[in-house]
One Martini backbone bead per residue (centre of mass of N, CA, C, O) as a GRO file, in nm:
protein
  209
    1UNK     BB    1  -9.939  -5.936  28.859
    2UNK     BB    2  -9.777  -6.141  28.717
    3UNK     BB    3  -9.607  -6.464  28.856
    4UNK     BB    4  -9.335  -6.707  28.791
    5UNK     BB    5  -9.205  -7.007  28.751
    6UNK     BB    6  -8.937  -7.225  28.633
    7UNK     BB    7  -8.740  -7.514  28.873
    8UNK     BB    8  -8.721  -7.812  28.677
    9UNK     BB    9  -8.373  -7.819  28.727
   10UNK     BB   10  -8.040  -7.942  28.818
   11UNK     BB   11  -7.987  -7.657  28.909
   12UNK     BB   12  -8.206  -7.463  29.006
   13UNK     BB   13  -8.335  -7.264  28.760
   14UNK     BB   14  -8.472  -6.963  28.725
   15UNK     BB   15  -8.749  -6.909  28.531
   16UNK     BB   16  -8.918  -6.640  28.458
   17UNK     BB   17  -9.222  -6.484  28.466
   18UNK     BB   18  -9.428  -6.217  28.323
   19UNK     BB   19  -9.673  -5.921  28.415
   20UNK     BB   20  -9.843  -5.683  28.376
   21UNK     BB   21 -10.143  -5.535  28.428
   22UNK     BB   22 -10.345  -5.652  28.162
   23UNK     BB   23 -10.132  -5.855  28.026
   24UNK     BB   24 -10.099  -6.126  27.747
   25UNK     BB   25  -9.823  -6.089  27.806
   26UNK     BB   26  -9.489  -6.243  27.848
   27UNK     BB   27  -9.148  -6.281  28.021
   28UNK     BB   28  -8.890  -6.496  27.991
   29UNK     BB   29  -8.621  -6.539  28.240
   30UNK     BB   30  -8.409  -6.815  28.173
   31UNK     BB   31  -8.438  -7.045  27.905
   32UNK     BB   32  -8.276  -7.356  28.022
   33UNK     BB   33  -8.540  -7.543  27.996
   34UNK     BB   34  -8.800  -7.670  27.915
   35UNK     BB   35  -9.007  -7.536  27.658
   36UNK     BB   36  -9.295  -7.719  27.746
   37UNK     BB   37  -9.311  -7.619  28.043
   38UNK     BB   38  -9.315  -7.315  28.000
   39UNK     BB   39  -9.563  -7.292  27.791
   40UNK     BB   40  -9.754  -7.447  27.979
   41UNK     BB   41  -9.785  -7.173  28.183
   42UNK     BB   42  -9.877  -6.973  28.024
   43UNK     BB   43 -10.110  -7.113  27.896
   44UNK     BB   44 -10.264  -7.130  28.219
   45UNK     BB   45 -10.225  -6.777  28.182
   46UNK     BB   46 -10.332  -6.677  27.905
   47UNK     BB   47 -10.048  -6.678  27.750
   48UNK     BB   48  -9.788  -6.473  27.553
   49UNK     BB   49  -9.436  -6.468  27.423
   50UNK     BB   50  -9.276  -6.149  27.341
   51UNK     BB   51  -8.988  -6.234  27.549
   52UNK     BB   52  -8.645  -6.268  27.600
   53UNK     BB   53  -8.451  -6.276  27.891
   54UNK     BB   54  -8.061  -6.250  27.958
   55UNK     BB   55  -7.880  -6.260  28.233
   56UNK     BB   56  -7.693  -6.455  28.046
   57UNK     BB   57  -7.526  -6.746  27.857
   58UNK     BB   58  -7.542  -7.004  28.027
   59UNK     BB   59  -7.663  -7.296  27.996
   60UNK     BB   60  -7.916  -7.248  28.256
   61UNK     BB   61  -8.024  -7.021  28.104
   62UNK     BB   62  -7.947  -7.046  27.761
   63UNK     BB   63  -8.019  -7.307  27.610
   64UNK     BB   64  -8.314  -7.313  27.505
   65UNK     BB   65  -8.390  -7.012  27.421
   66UNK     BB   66  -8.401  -7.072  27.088
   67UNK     BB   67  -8.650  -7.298  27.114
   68UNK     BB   68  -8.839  -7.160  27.233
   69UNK     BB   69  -8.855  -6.853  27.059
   70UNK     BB   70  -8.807  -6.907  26.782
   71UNK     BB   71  -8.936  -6.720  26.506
   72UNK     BB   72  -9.030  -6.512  26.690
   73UNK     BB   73  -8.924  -6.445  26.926
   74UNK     BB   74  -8.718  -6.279  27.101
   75UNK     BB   75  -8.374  -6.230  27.194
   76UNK     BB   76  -8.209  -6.099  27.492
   77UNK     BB   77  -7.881  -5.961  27.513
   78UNK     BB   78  -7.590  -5.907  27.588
   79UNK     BB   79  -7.321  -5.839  27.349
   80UNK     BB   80  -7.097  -6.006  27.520
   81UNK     BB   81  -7.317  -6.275  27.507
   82UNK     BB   82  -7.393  -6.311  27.277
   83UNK     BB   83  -7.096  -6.486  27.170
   84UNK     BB   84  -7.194  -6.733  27.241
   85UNK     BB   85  -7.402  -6.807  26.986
   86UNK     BB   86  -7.150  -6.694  26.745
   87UNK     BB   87  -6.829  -6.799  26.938
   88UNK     BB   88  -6.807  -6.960  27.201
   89UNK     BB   89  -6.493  -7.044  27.233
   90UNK     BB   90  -6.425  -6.693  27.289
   91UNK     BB   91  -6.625  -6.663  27.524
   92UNK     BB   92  -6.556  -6.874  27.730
   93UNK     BB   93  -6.194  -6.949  27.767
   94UNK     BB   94  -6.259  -7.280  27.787
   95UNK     BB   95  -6.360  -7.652  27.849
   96UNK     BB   96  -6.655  -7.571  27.891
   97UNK     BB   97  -6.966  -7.669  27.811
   98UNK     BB   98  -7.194  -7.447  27.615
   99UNK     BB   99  -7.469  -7.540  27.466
  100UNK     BB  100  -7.686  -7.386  27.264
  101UNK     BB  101  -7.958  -7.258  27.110
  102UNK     BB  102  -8.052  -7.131  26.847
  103UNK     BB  103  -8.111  -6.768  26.778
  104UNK     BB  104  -8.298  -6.605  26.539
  105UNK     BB  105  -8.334  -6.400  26.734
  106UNK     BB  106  -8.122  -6.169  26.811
  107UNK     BB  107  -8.064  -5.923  27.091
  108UNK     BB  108  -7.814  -5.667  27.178
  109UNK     BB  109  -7.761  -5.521  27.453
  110UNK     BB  110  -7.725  -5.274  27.649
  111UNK     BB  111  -7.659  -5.028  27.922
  112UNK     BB  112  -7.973  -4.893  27.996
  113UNK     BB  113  -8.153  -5.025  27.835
  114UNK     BB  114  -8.475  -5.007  27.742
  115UNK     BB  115  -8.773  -5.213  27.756
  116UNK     BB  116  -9.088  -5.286  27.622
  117UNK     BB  117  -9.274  -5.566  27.810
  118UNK     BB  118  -9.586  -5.625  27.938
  119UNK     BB  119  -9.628  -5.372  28.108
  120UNK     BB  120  -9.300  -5.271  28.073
  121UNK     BB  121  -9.045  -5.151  28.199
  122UNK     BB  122  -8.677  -5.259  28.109
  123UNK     BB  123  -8.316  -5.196  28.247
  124UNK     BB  124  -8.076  -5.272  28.169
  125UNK     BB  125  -7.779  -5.393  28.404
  126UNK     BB  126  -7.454  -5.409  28.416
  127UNK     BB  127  -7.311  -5.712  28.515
  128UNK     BB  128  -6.997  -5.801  28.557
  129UNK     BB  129  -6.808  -6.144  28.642
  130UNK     BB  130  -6.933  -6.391  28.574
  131UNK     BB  131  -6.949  -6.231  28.271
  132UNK     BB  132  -6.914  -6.048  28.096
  133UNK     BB  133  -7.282  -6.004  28.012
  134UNK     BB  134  -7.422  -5.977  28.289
  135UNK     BB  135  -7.731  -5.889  28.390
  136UNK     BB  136  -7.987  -5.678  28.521
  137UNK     BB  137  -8.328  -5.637  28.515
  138UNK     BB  138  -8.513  -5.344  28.593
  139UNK     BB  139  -8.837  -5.318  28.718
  140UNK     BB  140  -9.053  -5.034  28.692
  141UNK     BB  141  -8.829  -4.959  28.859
  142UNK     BB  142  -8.968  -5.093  29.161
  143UNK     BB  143  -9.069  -5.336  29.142
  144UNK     BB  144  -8.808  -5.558  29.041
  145UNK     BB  145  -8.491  -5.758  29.034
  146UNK     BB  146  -8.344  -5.900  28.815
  147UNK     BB  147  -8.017  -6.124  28.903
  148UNK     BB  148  -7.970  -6.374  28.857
  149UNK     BB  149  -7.548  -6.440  28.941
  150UNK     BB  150  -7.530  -6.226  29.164
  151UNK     BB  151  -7.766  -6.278  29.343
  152UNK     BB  152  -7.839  -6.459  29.648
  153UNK     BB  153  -7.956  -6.558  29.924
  154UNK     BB  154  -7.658  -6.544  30.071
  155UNK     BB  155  -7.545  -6.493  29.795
  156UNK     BB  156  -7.340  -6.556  29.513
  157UNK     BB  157  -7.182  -6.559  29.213
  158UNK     BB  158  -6.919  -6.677  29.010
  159UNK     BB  159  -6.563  -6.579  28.954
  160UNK     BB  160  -6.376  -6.868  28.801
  161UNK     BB  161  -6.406  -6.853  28.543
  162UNK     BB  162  -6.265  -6.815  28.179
  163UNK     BB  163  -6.457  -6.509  28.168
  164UNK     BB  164  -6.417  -6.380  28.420
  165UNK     BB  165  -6.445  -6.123  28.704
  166UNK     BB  166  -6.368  -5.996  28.994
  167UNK     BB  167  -6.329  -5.706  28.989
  168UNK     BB  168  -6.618  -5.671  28.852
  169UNK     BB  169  -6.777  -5.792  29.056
  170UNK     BB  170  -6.750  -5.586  29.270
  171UNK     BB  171  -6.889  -5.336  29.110
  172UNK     BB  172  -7.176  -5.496  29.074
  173UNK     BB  173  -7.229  -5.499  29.361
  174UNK     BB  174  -7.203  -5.203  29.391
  175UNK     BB  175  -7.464  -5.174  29.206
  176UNK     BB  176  -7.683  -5.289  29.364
  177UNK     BB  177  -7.635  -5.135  29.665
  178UNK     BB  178  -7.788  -4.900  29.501
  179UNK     BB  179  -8.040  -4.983  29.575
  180UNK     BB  180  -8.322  -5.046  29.723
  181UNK     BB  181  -8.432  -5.197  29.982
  182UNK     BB  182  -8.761  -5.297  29.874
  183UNK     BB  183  -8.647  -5.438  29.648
  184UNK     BB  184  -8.730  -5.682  29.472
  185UNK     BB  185  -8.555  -6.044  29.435
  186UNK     BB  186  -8.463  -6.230  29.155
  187UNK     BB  187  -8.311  -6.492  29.128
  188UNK     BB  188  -8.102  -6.771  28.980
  189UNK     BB  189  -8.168  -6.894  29.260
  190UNK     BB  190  -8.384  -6.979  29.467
  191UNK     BB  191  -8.496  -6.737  29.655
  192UNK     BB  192  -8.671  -6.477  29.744
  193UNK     BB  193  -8.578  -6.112  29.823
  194UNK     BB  194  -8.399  -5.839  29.876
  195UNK     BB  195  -8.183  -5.552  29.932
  196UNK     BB  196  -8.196  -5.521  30.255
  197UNK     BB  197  -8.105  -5.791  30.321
  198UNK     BB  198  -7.863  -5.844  30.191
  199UNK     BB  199  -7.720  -5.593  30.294
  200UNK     BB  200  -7.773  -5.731  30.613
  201UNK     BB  201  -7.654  -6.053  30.568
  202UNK     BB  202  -7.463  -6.084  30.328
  203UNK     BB  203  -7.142  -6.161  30.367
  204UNK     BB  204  -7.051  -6.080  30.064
  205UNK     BB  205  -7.108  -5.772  30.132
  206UNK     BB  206  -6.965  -5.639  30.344
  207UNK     BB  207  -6.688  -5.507  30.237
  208UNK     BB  208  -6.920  -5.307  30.005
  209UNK     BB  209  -7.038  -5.070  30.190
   0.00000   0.00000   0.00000
């Protein structure tokens, strides 16, 4: 398979790129700055994105992602945080600002849409606690899963903002911990990890076994 990041910028927010074995399209996943970096590594591997997906709508993750995205490419969010796009002052519900680009086309998704994309099935899971409408989204059954800000290497995504949920917060870690363990985990910010070492190491799980 295809695999990449960029993750030169403030946050330290990754963006994966992606794509199965054998296709000419790729997935870009959180792309919250420098929409003309992000593009120049597709074409070095001589790609071109089919699909934006979203796994919240926080500025370092989705500031970019409609200019990135222009007139053709689709903008995949959940429909709670697709919000932020359509009337960010409900979405946010403090006084932090979240600026976005207009997404021309945004396709708001639910919990278990399956989407078929760059020769991959791709799951989204309704992991809300961080946004309203945060998701994870699990590549392939088993190839990896895309966490977002709710896991990352030893540590969890926030849930003080204006718009979380730290009840909901507990309920989606502990749907990531029913994933198996040997399943990679790509978080949105960090190194890459597993679910099975999260599971044994992550302080912030261990009350949730």
């Amino acid at each position: 398979m295809y695999l990449d990041v960029f993750d030169r910028n403030p946050y330290g927010t990754n963006c994966w790129l992606l794509a199965g074995e054998g296709s000419d399209e790729a997935v870009v996943v959180d792309p919250g700055f420098e929409p003309d970096a992000v593009r120049a590594l597709l074409d070095a591997a001589d790609r071109t994105a089919s699909a934006v997906l979203l796994t919240h709508a926080h500025l370092d993750h989705a500031g970019t992602a409609g200019d990135f995205a222009g007139d053709e490419v689709p903008v995949f969010c959940h429909v709670a945080d697709a919000l932020a796009f359509t009337d960010p002052v409900a979405w946010r519900r403090d006084d932090v600002p979240n600026p976005l680009s207009p997404a021309k086309d945004l396709r708001p998704i639910e919990d278990g849409d399956v989407l078929r994309l760059a020769g991959f099935d791709i799951e989204a899971v309704h992991t809300p606690g961080h946004t309203p409408g945060h998701c994870i989204f699990q590549v392939g059954g088993d190839v990896l899963v895309l966490s977002g800000d709710l896991v990352f290497a030893g540590s969890i995504g926030r849930s003080d903002f204006g718009n979380s949920d730290p009840g909901a917060m507990g309920e989606s870690l502990r749907r990531f911990l029913r994933l198996p363990d040997d399943l990679p985990v790509l978080p949105g910010h960090g190194p890459r990890t597993d679910v099975g070492t999260e599971r044994a190491t992550n302080p912030y799980l261990r009350g949730l076994r």
